[in-house]
N, C-alpha and C positions, 0 to 999 in steps of 0.2 A: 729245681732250677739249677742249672749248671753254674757255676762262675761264668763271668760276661768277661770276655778280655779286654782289656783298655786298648784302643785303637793304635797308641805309639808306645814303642818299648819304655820299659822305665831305665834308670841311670842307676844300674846295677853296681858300678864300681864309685860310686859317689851317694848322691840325696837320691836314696830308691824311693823318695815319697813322692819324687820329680820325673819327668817323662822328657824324652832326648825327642827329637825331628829324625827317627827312622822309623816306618808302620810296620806293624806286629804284623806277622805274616798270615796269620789267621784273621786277620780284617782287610785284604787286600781287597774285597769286594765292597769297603764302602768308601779306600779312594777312586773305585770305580764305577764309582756313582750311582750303586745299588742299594738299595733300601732307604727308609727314610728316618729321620730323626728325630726321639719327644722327646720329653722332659723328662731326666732322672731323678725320679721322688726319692727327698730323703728322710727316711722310715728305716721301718722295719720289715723286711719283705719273708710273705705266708703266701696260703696256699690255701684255697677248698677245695676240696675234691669228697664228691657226694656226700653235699652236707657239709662235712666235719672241716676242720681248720686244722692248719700245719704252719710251722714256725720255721724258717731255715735257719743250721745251724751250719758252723764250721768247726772242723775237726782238727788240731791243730797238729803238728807232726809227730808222732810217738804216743799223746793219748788213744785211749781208747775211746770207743763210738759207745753209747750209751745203747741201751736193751731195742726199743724200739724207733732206733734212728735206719731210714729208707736212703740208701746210696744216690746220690744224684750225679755227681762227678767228681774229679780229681784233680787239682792244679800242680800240674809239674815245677811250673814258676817256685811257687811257695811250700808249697810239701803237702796243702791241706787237703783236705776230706771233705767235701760238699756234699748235705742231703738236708732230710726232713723229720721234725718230730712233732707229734700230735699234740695240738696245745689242750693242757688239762686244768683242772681246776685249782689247781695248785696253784697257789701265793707270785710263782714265778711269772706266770702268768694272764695275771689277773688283768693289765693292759690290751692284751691279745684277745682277750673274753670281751673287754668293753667294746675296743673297735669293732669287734665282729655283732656284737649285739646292738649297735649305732650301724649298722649299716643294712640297707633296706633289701638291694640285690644280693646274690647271695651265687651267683652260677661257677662254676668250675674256673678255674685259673688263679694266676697269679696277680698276686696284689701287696702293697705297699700299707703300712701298718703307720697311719700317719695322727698327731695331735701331740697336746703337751707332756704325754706320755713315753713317747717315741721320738728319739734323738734330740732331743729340748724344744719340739716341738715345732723346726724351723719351717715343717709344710703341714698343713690344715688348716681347718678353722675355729681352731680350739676348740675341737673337740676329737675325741678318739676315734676314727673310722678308718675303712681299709678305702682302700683309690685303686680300683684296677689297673694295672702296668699297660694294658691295651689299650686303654682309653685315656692317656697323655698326652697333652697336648701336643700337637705335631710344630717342628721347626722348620718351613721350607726351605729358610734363609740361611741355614746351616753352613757354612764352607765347611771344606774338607781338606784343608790345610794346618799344619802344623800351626804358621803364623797367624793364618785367616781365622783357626777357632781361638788363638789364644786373643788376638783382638776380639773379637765377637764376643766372648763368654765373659771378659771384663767388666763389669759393671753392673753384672747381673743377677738376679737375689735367687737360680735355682743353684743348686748343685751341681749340674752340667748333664750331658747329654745319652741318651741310647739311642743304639742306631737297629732298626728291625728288618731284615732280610725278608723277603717273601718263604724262605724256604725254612724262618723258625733258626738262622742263626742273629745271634747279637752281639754288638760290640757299644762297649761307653767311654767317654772322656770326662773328668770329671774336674773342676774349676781347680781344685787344689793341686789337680796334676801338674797345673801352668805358676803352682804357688801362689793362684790368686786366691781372693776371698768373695762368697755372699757378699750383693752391697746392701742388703736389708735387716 
């Protein structure tokens, strides 16, 4: 899985944790009212593909890529290196074993590595299992305004939003990029 661009530029010459009111130009099609919006699980996002389980990882600029990491993309923005690596039995891993062994489907794609294992545990149901990224909740009510999401996503206990193209691109916004917070 590639990196998902965030739908507004960020504030490069200031709080780059912050996002400005200009849209990133590789998301022009979801201020034009293409694709729709779910919910951004906050986990850890993997992968099965025939069978087996994959962990994503980022590469940061100037390391090297570990033995059996699979290239996924490249973010110009930040320098990094996006792919995948085969979650193993290893101690590292041991969260990524549980979820996947707690979860009953099991088919190809990408999924969100969610419980009190995974990111302090702020989506599941305490307990460790993966949540397919395909089947998120859908948001109709979504605006697609700078102002309209920052109001909207206010008050709200996910982490914020993906937006899914028919044609397989994505774009997310994310509550902290408005320097709001989870109200849960």
């Amino acid at each position: 899985m590639k990196k998902i661009p965030t739908i507004f530029e960020r504030d490069w010459d200031g709080d780059r944790s912050r996002v400005v009111n200009k849209p990133h130009p590789d998301c022009a099609w979801v201020f034009a009212g293409e694709g729709a919006a779910t919910r951004k699980l906050d986990g850890q996002c993997c992968m099965i593909r025939d069978g087996k389980l994959f962990k994503r990882r980022e590469i940061k600029k100037g390391q090297a890529a570990p033995p059996e990491f699979e290239l996924a993309g490249f973010d110009e923005e930040t320098g990094k290196t996006v792919g995948w690596l085969p979650v193993t039995d290893a101690a590292e891993d041991k969260w990524f074993v549980e979820a996947f062994n707690n979860t009953s489907y099991k088919s190809d794609g990408t999924y969100e590595a969610v419980g009190p294992h995974h990111q302090g545990g702020v989506d599941g149901d305490g307990v460790d299992t993966l949540l397919k990224h395909s089947e998120a909740a859908v948001f109709v009510d979504a605006p697609r305004t700078f102002e309209g999401l920052q109001d909207w996503l206010a008050g709200k206990n996910i982490e914020g939003l993906v937006w899914h193209h028919p044609d397989g691109r994505m774009a997310k916004i994310k509550l902290r990029d408005f320097g709001l917070r989870r109200s849960g």
